[in-house]
KOLNUVEX-488627 format. One record per residue: y, x, z of N, C-alpha, C in turn; residue number from 1. Coordinates in Angstrom, 3 decimals, padded with zeros to 6 digits, always signed. Example, Ala and Ser with C-alpha at 12.3 -4.5 7.8 and 13.67 -1.06 7.14 Angstrom:
2
-005.690/+013.190/+007.800/-004.500/+012.300/+007.800/-003.300/+013.200/+007.800/1 $
-002.250/+012.850/+007.080/-001.060/+013.670/+007.140/+000.030/+012.900/+007.870/2 $
# end
This chain:
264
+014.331/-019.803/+034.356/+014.570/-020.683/+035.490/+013.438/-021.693/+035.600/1 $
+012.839/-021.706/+036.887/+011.774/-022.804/+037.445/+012.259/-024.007/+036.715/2 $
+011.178/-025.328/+036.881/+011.570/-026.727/+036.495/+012.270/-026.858/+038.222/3 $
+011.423/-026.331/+039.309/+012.112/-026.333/+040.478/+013.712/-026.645/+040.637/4 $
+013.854/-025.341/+040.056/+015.074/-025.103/+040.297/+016.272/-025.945/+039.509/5 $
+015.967/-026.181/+038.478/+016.268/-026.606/+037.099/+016.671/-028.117/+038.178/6 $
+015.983/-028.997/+038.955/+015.905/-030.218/+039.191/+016.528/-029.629/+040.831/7 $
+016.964/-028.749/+041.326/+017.608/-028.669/+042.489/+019.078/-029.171/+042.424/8 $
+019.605/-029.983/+043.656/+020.893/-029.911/+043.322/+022.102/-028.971/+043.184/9 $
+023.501/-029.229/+042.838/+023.985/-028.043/+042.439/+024.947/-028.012/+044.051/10 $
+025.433/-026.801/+044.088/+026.326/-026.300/+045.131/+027.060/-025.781/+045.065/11 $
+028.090/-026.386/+045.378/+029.413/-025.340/+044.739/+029.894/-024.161/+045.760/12 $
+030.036/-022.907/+046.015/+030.226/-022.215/+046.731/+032.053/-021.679/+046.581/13 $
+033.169/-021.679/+046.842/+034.262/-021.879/+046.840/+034.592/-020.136/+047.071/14 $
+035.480/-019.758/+045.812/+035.570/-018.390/+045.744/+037.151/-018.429/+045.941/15 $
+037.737/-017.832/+046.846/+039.484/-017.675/+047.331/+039.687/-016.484/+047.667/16 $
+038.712/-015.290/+047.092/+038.873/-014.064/+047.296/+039.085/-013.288/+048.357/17 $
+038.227/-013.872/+049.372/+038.033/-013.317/+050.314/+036.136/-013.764/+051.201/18 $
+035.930/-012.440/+051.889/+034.877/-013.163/+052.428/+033.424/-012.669/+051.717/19 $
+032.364/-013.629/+052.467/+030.883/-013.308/+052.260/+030.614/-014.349/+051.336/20 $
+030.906/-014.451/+050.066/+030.712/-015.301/+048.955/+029.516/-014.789/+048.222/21 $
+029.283/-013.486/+048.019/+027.684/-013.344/+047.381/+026.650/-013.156/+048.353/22 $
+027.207/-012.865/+049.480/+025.607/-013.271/+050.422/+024.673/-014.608/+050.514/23 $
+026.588/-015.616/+050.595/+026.235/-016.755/+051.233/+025.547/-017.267/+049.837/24 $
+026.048/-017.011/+048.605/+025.435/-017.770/+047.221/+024.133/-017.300/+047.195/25 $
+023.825/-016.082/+047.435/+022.370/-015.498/+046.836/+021.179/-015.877/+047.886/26 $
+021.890/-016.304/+049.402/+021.220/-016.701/+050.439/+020.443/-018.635/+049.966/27 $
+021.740/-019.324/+049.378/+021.251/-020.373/+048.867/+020.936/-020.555/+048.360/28 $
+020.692/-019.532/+046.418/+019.938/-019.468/+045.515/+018.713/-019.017/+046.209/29 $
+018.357/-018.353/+047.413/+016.812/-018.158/+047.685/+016.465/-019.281/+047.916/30 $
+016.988/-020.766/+048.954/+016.470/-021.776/+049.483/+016.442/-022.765/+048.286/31 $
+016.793/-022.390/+047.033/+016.063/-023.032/+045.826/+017.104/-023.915/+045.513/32 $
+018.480/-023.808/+046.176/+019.816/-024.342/+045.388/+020.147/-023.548/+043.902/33 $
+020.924/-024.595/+042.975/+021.642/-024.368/+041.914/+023.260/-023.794/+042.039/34 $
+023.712/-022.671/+042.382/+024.896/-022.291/+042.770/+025.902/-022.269/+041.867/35 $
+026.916/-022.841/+041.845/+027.951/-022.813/+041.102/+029.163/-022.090/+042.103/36 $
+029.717/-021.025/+041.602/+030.921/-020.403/+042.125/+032.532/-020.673/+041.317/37 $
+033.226/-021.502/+042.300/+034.354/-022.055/+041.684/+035.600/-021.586/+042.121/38 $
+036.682/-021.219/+041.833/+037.906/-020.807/+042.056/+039.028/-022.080/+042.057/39 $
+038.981/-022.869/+041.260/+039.848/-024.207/+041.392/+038.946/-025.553/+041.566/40 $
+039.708/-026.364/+042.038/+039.048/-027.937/+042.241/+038.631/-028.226/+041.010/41 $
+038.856/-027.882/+039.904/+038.867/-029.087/+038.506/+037.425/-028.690/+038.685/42 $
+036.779/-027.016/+038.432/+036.040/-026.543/+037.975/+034.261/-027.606/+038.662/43 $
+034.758/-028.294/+039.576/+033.598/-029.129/+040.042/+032.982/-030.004/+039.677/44 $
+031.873/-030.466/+039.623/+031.260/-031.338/+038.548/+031.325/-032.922/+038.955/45 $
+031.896/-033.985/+037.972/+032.242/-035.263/+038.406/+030.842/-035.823/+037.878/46 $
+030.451/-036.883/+038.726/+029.199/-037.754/+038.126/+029.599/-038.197/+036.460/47 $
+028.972/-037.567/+035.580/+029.121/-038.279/+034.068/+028.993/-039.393/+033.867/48 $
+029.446/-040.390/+032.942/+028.768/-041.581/+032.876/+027.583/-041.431/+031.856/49 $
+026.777/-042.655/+032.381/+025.434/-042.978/+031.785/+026.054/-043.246/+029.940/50 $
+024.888/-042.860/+029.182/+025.055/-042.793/+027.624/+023.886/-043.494/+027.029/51 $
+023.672/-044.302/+026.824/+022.369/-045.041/+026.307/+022.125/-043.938/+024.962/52 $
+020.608/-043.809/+025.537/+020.103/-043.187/+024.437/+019.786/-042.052/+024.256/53 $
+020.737/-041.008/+025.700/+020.799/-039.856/+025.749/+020.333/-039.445/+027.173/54 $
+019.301/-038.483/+026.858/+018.339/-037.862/+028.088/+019.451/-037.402/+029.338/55 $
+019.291/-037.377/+030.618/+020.182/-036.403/+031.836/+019.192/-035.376/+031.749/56 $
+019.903/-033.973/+032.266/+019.800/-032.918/+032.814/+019.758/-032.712/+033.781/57 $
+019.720/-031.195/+034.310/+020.750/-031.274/+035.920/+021.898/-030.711/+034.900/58 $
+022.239/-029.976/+033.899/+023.959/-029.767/+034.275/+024.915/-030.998/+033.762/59 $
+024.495/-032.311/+034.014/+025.020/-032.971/+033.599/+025.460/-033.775/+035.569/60 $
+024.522/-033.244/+036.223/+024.812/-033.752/+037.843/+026.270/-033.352/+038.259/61 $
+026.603/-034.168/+039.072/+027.811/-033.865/+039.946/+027.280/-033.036/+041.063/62 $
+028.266/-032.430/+040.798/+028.520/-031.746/+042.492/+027.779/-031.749/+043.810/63 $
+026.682/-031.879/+044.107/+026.583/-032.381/+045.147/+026.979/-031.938/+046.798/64 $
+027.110/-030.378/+046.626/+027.381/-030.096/+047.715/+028.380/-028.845/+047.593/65 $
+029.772/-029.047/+048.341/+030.967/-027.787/+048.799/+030.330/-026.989/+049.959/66 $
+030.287/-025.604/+049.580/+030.203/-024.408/+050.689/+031.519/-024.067/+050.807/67 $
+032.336/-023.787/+052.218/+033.104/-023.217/+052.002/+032.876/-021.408/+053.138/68 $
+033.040/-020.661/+052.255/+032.241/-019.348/+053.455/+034.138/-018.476/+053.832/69 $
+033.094/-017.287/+054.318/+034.257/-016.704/+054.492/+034.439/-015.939/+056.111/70 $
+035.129/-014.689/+055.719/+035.912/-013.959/+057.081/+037.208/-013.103/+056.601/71 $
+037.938/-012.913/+057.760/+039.322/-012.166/+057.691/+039.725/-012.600/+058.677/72 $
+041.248/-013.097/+058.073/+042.430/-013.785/+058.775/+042.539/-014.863/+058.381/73 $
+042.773/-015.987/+059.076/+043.172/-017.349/+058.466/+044.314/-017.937/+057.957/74 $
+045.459/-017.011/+057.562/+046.777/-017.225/+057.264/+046.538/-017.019/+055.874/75 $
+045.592/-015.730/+055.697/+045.631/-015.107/+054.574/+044.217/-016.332/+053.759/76 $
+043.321/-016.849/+053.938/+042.800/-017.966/+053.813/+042.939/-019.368/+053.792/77 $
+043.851/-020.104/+054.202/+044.712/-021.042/+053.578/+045.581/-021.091/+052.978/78 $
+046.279/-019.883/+052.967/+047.112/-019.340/+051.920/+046.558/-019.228/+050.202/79 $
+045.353/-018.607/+050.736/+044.270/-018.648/+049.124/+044.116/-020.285/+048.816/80 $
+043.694/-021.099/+049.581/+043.310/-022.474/+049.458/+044.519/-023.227/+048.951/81 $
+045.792/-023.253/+049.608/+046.693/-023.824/+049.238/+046.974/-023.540/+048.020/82 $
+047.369/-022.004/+047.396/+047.291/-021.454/+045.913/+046.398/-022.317/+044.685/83 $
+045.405/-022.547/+045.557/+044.411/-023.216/+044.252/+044.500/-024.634/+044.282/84 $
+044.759/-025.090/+045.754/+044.585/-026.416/+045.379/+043.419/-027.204/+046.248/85 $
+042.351/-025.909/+046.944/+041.308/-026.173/+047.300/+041.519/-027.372/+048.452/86 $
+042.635/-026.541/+049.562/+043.313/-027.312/+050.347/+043.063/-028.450/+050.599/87 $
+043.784/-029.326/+049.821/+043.657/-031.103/+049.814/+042.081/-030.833/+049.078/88 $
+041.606/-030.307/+047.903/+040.079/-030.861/+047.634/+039.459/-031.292/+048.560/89 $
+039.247/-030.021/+049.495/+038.298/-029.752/+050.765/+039.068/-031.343/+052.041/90 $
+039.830/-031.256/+052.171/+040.418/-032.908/+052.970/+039.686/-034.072/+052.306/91 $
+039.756/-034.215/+050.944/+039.370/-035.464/+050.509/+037.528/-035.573/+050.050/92 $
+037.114/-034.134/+049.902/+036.162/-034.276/+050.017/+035.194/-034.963/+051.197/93 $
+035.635/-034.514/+052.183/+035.468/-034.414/+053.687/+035.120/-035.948/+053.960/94 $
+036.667/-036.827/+053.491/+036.911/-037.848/+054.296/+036.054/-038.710/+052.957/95 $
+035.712/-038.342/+051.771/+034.410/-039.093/+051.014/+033.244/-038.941/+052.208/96 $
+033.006/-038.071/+053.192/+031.686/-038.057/+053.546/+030.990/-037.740/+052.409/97 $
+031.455/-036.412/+051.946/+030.116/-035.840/+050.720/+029.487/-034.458/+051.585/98 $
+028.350/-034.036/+051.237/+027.910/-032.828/+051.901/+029.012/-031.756/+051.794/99 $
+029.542/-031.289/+052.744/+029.746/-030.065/+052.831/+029.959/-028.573/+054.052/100 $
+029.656/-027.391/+053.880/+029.224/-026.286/+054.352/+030.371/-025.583/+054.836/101 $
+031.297/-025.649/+055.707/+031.593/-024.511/+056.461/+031.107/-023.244/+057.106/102 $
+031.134/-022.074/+056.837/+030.494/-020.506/+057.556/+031.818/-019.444/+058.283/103 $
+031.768/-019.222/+059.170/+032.947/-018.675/+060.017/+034.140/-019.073/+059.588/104 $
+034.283/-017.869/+058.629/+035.966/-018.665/+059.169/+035.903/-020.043/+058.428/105 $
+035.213/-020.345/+057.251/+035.255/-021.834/+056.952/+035.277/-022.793/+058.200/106 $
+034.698/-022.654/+059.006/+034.374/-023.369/+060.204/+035.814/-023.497/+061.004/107 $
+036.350/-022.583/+061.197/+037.831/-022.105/+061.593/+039.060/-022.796/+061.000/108 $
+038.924/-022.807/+059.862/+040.102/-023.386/+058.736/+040.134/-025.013/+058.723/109 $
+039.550/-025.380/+059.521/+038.874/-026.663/+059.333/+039.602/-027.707/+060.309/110 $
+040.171/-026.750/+061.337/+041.355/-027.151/+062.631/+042.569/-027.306/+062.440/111 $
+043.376/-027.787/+063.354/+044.832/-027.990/+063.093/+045.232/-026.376/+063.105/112 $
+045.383/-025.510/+063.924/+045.854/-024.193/+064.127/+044.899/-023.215/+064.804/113 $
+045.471/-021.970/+064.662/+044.573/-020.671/+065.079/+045.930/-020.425/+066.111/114 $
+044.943/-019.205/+066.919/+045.870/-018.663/+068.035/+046.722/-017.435/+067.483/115 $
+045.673/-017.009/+065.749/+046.063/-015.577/+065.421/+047.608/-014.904/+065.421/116 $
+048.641/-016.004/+064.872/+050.008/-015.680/+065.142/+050.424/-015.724/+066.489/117 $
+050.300/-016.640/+067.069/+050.659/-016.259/+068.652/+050.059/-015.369/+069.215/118 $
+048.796/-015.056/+068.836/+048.451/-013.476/+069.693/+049.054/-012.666/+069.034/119 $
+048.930/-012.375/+067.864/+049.888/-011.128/+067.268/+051.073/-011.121/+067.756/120 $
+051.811/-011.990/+067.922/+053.285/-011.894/+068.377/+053.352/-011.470/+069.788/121 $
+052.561/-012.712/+070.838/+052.345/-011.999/+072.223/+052.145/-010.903/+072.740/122 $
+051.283/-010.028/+071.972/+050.730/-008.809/+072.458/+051.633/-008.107/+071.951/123 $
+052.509/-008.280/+070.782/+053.694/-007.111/+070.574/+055.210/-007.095/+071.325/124 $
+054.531/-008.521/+072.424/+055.471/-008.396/+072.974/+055.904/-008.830/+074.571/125 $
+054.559/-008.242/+074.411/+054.275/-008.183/+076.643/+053.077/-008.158/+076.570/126 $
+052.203/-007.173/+075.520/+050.446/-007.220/+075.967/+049.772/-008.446/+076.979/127 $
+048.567/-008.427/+077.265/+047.480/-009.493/+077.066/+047.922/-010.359/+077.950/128 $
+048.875/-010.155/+079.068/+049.403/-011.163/+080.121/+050.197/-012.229/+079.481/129 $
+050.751/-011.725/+078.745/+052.227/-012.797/+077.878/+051.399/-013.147/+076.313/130 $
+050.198/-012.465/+076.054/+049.550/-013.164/+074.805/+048.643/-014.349/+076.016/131 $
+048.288/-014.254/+077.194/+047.282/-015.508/+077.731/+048.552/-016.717/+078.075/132 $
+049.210/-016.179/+078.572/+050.787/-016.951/+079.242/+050.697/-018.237/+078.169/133 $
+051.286/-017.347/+077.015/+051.577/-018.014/+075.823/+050.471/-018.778/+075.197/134 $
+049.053/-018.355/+075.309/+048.398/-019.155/+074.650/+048.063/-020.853/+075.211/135 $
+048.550/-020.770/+077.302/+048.045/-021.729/+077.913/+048.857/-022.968/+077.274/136 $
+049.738/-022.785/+076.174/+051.633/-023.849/+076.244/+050.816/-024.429/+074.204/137 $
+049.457/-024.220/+074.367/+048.869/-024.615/+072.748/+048.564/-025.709/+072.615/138 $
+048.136/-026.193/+073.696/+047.717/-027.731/+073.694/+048.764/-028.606/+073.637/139 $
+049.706/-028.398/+074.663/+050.756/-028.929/+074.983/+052.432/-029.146/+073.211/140 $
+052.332/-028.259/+072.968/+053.330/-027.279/+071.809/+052.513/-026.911/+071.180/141 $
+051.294/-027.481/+070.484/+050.727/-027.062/+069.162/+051.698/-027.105/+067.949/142 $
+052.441/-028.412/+067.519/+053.016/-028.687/+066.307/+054.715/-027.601/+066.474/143 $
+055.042/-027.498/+068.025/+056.151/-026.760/+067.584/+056.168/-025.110/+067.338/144 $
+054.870/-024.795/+067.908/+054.516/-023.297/+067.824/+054.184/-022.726/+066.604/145 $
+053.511/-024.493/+065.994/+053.685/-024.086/+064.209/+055.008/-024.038/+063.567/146 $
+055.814/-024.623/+064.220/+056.811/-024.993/+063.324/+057.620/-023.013/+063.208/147 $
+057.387/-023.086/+064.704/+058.267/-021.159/+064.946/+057.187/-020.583/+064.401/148 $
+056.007/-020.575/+063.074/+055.253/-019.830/+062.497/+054.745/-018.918/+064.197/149 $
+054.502/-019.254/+065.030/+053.716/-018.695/+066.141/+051.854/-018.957/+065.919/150 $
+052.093/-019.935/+065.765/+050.296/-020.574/+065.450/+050.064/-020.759/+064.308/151 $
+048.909/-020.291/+063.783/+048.844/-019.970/+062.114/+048.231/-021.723/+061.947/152 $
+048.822/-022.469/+060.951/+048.112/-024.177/+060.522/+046.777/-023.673/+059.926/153 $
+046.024/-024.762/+060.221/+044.660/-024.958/+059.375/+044.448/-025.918/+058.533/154 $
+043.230/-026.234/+058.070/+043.665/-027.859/+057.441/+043.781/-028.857/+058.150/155 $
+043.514/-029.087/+058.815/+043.534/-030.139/+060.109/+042.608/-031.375/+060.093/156 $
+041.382/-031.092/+059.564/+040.452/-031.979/+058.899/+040.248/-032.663/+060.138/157 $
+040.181/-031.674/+061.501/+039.514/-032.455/+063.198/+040.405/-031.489/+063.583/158 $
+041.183/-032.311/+064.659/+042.239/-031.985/+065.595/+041.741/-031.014/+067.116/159 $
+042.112/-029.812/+067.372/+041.464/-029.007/+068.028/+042.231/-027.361/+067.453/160 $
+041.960/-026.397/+068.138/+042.773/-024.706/+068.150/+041.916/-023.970/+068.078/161 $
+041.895/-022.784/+067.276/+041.220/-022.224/+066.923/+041.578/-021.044/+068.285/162 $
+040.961/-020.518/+069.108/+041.629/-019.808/+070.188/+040.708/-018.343/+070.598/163 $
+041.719/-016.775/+070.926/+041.149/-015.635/+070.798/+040.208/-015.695/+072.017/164 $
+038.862/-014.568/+072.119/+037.999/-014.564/+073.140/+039.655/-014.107/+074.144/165 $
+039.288/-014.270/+075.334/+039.832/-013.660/+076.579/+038.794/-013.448/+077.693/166 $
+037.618/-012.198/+077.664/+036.869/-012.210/+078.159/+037.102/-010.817/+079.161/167 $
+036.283/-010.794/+080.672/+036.067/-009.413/+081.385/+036.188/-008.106/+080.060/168 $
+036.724/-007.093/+081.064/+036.256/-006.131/+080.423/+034.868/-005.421/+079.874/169 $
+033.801/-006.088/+080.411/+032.500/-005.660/+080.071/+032.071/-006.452/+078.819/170 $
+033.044/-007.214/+078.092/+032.485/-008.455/+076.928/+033.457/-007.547/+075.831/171 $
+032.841/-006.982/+074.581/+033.266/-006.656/+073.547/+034.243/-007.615/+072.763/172 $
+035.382/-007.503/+072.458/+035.574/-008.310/+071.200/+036.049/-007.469/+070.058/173 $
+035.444/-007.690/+068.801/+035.007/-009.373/+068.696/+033.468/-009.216/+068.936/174 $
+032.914/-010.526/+069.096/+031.519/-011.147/+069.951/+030.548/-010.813/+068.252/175 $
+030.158/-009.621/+068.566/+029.504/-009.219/+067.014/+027.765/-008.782/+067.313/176 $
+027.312/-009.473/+066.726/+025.444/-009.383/+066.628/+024.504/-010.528/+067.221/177 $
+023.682/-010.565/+067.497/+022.527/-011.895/+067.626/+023.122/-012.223/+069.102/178 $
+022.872/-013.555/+068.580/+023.212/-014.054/+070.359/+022.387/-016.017/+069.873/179 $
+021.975/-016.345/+070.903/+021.209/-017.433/+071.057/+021.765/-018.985/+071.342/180 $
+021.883/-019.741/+070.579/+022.364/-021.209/+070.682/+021.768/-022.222/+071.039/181 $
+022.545/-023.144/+071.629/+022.039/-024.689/+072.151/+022.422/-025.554/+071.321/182 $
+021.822/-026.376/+070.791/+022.004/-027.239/+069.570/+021.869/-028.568/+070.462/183 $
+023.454/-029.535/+070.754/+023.792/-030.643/+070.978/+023.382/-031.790/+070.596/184 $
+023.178/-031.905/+069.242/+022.623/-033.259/+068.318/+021.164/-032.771/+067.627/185 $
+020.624/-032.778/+068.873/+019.093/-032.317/+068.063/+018.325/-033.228/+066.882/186 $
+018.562/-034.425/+066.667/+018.295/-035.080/+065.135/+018.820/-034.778/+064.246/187 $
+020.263/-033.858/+064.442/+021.025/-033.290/+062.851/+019.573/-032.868/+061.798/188 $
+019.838/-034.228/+060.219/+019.274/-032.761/+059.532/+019.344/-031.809/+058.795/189 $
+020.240/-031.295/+059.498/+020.927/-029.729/+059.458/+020.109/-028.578/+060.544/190 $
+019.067/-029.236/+061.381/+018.599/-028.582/+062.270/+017.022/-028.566/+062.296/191 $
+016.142/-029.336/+061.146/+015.366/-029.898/+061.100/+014.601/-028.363/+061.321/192 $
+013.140/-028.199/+061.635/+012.588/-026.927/+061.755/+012.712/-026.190/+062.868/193 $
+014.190/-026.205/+063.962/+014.692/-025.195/+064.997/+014.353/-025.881/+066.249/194 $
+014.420/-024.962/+066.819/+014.183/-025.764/+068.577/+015.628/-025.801/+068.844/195 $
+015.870/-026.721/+069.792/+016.856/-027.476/+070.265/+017.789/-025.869/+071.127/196 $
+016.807/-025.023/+071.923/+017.534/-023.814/+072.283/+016.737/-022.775/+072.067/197 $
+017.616/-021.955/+072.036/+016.462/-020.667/+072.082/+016.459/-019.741/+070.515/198 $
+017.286/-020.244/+069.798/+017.336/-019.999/+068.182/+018.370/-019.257/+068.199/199 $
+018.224/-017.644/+067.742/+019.432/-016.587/+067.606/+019.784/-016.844/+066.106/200 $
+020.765/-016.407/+066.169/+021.957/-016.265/+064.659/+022.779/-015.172/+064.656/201 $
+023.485/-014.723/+064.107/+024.227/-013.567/+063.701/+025.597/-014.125/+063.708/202 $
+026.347/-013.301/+065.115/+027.657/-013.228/+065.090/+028.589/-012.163/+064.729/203 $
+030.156/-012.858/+064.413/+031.127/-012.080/+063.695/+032.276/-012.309/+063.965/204 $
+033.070/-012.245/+064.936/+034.182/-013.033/+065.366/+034.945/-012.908/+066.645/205 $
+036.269/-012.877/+066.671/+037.452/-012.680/+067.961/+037.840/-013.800/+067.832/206 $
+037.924/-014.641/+067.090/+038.095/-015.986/+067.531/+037.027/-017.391/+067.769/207 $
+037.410/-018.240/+068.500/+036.090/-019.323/+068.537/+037.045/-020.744/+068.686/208 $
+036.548/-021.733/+067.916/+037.218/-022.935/+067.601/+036.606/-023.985/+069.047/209 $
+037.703/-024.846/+069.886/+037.570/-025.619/+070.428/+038.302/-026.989/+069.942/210 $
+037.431/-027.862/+070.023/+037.722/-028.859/+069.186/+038.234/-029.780/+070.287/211 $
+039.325/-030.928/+070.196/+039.717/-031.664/+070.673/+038.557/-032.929/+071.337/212 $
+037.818/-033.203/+070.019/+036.449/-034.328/+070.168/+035.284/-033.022/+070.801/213 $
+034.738/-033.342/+071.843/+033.400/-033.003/+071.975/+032.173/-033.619/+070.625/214 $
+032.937/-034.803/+070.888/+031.881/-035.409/+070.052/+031.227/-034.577/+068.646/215 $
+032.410/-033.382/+068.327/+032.172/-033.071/+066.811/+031.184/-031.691/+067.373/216 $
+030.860/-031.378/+068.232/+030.107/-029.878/+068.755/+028.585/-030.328/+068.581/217 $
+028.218/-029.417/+067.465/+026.692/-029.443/+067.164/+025.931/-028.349/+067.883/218 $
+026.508/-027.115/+068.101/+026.015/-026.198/+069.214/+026.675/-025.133/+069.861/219 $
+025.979/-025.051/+071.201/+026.944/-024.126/+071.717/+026.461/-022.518/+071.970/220 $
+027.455/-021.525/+072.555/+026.536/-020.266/+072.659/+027.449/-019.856/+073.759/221 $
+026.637/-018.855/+074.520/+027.549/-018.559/+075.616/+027.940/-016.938/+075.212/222 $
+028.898/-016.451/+075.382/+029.525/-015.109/+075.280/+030.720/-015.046/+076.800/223 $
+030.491/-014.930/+077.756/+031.300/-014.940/+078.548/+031.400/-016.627/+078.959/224 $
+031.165/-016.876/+078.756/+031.247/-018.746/+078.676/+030.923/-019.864/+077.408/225 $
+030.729/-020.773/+077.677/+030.478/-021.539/+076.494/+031.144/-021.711/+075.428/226 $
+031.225/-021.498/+074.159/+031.669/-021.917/+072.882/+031.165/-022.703/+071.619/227 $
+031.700/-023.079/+071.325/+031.202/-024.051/+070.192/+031.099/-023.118/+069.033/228 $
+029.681/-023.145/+068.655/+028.896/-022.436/+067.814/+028.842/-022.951/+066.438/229 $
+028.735/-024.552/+066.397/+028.921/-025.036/+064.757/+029.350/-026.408/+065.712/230 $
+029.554/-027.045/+064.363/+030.388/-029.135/+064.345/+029.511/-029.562/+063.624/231 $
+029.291/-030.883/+063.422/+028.958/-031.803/+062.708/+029.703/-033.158/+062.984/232 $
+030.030/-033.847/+061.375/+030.600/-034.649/+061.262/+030.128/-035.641/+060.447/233 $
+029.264/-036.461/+060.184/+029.047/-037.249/+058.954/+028.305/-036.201/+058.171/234 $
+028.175/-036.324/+056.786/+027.830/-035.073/+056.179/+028.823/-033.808/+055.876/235 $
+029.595/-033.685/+057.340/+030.035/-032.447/+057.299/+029.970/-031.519/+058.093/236 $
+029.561/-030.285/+057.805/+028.731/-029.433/+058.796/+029.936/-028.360/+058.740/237 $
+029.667/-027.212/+059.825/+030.558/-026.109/+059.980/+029.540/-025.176/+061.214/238 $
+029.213/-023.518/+060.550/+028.274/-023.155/+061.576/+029.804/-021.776/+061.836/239 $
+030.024/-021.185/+063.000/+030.447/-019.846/+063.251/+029.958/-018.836/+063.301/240 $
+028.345/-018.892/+063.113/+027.252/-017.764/+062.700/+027.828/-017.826/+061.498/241 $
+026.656/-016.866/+060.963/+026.467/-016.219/+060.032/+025.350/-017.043/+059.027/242 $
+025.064/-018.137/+059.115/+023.575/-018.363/+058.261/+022.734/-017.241/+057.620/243 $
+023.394/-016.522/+056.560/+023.156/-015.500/+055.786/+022.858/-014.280/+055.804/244 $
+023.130/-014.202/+057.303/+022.814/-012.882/+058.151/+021.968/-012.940/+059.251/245 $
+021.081/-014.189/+058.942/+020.418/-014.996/+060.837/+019.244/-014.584/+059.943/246 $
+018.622/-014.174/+058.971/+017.299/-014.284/+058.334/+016.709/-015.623/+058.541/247 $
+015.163/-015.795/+059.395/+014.199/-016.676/+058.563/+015.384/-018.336/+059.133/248 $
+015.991/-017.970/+060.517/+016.331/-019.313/+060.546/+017.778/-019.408/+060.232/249 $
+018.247/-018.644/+059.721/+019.866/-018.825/+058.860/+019.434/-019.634/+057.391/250 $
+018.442/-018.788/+056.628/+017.992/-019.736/+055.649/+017.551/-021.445/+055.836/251 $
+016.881/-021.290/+056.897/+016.429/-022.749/+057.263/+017.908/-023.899/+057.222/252 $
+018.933/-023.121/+058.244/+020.131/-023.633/+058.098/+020.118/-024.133/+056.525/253 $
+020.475/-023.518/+055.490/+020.428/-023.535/+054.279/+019.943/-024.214/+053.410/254 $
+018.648/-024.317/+053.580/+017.728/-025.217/+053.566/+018.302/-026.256/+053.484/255 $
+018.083/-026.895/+054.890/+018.253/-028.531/+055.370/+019.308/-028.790/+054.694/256 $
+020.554/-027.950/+054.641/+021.834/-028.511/+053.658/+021.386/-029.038/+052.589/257 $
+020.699/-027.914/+052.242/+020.889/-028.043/+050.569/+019.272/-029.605/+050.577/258 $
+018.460/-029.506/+051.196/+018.010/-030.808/+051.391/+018.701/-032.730/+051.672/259 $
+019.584/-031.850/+052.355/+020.585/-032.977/+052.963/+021.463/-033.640/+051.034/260 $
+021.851/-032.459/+050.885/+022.734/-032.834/+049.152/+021.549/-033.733/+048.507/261 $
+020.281/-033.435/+048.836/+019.460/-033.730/+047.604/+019.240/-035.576/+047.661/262 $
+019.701/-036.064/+048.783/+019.516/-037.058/+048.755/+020.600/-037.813/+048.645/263 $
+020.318/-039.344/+047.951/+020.707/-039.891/+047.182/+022.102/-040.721/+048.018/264 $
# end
């Protein structure tokens, strides 16, 4: 191991058994992060205290930065989170304002609810007219549609629905391969290196998160209409690409994170 690397900060990449967990790790071990892959909260590193007398390392560093990656279903993904515990980690991490990485569905899980149970139910039970019917009553009956297990919960870190494409028949779903983004908060530096538009990424996904705050939309992409492509919050980021699959500028993504952890 480099002195480089050796002096990079560490990253914890969050393993719940599901998902693109060795892309996304081996994608950040290229941008010259220290990857740590964790299954429970404990396993994360707390700032040590100072020891007179005795040299620091890096494995003596805390934590500096949560990835959380991932694709599937999101029932079956907070379900993993809740099991471990990650759940509340990932909340209180958040509301420290410490770096951390949402990637699809991470980005997804991150909302009060998904549409995925109410479409499953709708469509088994009056196809796509009575799954749109039903989805318009989400805003309105979010908390009771959870309560009838209709709308799958998320963590609810930012208030907003995770909701299915409903596009012409000429629009595939799910919205899968390169497609080109507008980046909202062009000083993020999470964006440092990219042009403001014009920057493709790698999509994967039948669902797309609309957030209650505009304010939290770092970029958008159009597939039939506009969607919110990633958030930013403080030092908390969330992309619905792929980073790991965008090549030279998914890494860059990567990058700037893992730049962003490095500071103090």
């Amino acid at each position: 191991m480099s002195e480089g690397k050796k002096s990079a900060p560490e990253l914890a990449v969050i393993d719940y058994g599901m998902g693109n967990l060795r892309s996304v790790a081996k994608a950040l071990e290229a941008v010259g992060a220290r990857v740590r892959v964790v299954t429970r909260p404990e396993e994360l590193r707390a700032a040590r205290e100072a020891t007179v007398g005795v040299t620091r390392n890096a494995d003596d560093a805390a934590t500096a930065g949560l990835v959380l990656p991932g694709v599937g279903a999101l029932a079956d993904c907070i379900s993993a989170l809740r099991a471990s515990g990650f759940d509340q980690k990932i909340r209180e991490w958040i509301a420290a304002d410490r770096p951390f990485l949402g990637v699809c569905l991470g980005m997804q899980a991150l909302f009060e609810s998904s549409e995925e149970g109410l479409a499953e139910s709708a469509f088994l039970h009056g196809g796509a007219i009575a799954g749109e019917a039903a989805a318009s009553a989400v805003g309105a009956n979010g908390e009771a549609l959870i309560e009838e297990n209709l709308l799958t919960p998320g963590l609810g870190v930012f208030p907003g629905t995770v909701r299915r494409f409903r596009l012409p028949p000429d629009y595939k779903v799910p919205h899968m391969g390169w497609n080109t983004v507008r980046f909202t908060q062009p000083n993020s530096p999470l964006l440092e290196g990219l042009e403001t538009e014009g920057e493709a990424f790698y999509f994967v996904h039948s669902y797309y998160c609309a957030p209650s705050d505009r304010s939290l939309v770092l970029a958008e992409c159009d597939y039939g209409g506009a969607f919110t492509a990633a958030i930013a919050r403080g030092n908390c980021y969330a992309t619905q690409f792929h980073p790991e699959k965008s090549q030279a500028r998914g890494l860059q993504i990567y990058r700037n994170f893992l730049n962003l952890c490095a500071k103090p």
